[in-house]
C-alpha positions as a Markdown table, in Angstrom:
| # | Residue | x | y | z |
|---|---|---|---|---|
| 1 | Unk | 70.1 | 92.3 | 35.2 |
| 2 | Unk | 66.9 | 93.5 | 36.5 |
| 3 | Unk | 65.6 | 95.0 | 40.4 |
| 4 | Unk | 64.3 | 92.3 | 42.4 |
| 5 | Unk | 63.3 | 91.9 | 46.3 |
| 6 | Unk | 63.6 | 88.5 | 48.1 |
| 7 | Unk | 63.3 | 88.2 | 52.6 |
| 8 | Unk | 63.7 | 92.1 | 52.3 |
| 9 | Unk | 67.1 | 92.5 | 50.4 |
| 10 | Unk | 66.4 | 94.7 | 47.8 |
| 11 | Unk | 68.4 | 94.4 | 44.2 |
| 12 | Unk | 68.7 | 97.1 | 41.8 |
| 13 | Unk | 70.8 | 98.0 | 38.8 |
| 14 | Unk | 73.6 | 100.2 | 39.5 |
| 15 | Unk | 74.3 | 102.0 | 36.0 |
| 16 | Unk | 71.6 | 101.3 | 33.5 |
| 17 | Unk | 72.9 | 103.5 | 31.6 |
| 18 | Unk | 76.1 | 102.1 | 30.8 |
| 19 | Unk | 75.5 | 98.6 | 29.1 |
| 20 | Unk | 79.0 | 97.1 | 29.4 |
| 21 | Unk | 79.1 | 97.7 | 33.0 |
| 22 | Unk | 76.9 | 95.5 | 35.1 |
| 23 | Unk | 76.3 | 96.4 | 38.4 |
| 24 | Unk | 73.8 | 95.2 | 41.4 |
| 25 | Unk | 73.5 | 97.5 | 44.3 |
| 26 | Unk | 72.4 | 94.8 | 47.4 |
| 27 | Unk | 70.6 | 96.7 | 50.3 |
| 28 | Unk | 69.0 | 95.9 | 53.4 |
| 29 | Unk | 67.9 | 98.7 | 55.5 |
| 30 | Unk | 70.7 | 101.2 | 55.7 |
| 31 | Unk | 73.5 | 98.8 | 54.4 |
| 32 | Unk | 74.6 | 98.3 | 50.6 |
| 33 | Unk | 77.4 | 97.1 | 48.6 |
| 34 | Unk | 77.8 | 96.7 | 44.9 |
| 35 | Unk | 78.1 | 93.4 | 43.0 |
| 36 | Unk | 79.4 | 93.2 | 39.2 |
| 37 | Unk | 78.3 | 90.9 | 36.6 |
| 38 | Unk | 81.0 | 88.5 | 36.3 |
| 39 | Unk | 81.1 | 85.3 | 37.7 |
| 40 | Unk | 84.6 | 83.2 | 38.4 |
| 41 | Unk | 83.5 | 80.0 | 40.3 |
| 42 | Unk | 87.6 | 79.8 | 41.8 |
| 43 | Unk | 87.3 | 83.5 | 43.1 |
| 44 | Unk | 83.4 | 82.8 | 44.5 |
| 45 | Unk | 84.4 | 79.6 | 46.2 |
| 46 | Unk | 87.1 | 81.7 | 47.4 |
| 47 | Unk | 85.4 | 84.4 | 49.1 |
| 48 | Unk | 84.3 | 85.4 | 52.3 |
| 49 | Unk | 81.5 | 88.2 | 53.3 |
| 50 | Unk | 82.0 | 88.8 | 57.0 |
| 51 | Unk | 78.7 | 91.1 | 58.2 |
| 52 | Unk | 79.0 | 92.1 | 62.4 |
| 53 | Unk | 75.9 | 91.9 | 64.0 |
| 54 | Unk | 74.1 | 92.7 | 67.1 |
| 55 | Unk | 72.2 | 89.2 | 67.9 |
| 56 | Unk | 74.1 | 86.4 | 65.8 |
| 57 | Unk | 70.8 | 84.1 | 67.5 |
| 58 | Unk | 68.1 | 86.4 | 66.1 |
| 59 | Unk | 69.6 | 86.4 | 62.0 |
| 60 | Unk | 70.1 | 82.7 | 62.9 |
| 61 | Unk | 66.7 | 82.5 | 63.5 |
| 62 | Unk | 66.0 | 84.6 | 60.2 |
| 63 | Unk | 67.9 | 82.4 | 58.1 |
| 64 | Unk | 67.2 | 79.6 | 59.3 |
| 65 | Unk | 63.2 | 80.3 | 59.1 |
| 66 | Unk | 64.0 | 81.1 | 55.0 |
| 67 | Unk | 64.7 | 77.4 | 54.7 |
| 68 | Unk | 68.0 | 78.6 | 51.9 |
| 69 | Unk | 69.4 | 74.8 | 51.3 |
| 70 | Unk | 65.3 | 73.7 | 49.7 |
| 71 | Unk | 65.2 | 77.6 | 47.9 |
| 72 | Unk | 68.1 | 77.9 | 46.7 |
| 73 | Unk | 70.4 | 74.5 | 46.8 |
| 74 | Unk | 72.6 | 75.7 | 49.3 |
| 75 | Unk | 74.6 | 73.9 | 52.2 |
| 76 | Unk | 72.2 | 74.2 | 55.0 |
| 77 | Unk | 73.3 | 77.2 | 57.1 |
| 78 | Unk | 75.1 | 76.4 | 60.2 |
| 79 | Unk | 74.0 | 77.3 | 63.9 |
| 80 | Unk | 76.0 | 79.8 | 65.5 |
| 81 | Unk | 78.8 | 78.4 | 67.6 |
| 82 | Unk | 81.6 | 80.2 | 69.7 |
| 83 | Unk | 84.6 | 80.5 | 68.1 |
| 84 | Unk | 88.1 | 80.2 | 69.9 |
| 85 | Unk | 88.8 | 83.6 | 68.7 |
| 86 | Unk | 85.9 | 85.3 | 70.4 |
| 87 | Unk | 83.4 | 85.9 | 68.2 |
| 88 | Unk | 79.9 | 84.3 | 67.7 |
| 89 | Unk | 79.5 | 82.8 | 63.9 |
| 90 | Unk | 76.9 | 81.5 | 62.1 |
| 91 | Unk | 78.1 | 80.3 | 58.5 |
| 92 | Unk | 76.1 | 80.5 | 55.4 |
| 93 | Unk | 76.8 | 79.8 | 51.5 |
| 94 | Unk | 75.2 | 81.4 | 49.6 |
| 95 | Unk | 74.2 | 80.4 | 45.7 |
| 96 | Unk | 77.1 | 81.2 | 43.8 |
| 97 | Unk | 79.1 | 79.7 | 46.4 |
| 98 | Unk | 80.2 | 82.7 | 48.6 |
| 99 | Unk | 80.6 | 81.8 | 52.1 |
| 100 | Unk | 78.6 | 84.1 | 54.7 |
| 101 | Unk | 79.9 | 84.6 | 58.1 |
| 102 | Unk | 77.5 | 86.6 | 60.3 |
| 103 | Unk | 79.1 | 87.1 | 63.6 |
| 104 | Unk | 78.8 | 88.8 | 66.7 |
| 105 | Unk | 81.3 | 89.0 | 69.7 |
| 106 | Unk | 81.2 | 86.2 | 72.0 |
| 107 | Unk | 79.3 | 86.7 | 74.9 |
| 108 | Unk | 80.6 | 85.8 | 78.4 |
C-alpha cells in the first residue's frame, strides 16, 4: 500500500511499521476511518457505508461531476430520491463493490 489523493480524499498508510498489518487511513476534511488490506468479495458486496450529510443535492452534484462508472467501472451513481423512511439518499458503489449511501433527512 502506498499514500495517494484522488477528488480530495486523501489515503495514507496506517502502521508502516508493522508489515503484516495493512492499514489505509481514508480522510476527507475532518472525517477518517481505517480500511485493512484484505479483500472478501461476499463481505464487500455485502456492505453498506452510510455517511449523513448536510446537502444530499450538493455531494450529488460532486459525484456525479467525477463521472465514477467511466473512472472507475462502477454502477453509475444514482440521483437522490426520498425515501419512505424519511431520509434523502443518493446510492453509490464503489470499486470493490461496497455500496455508498449518502443521505440526508428528507426535507418537507
Amino acid at each position: 500500500m502506498s499514500n495517494w489523493t484522488i477528488n480530495g480524499l486523501i489515503g495514507e498508510v496506517a502502521a508502516p511499521n508493522l508489515a503484516r498489518v495493512l492499514l489505509q487511513a481514508l480522510s476527507l476534511g475532518a472525517h477518517a476511518f481505517l480500511l485493512q488490506g484484505h479483500y472478501v468479495k461476499e463481505w464487500a458486496e455485502n456492505t453498506v457505508m452510510h455517511v449523513l450529510v448536510n446537502d444530499v443535492h450538493a455531494w450529488w452534484q460532486h459525484i456525479h461531476s467525477l463521472d465514477l462508472a467511466k473512472q472507475f467501472g462502477v454502477t453509475t451513481p444514482a440521483p437522490p430520491r426520498a425515501e419512505p423512511w424519511g431520509l434523502t439518499v443518493t446510492y453509490v458503489f464503489d470499486p470493490t463493490g461496497v455500496l455508498w449511501h449518502f443521505a440526508e433527512a428528507t426535507k418537507s
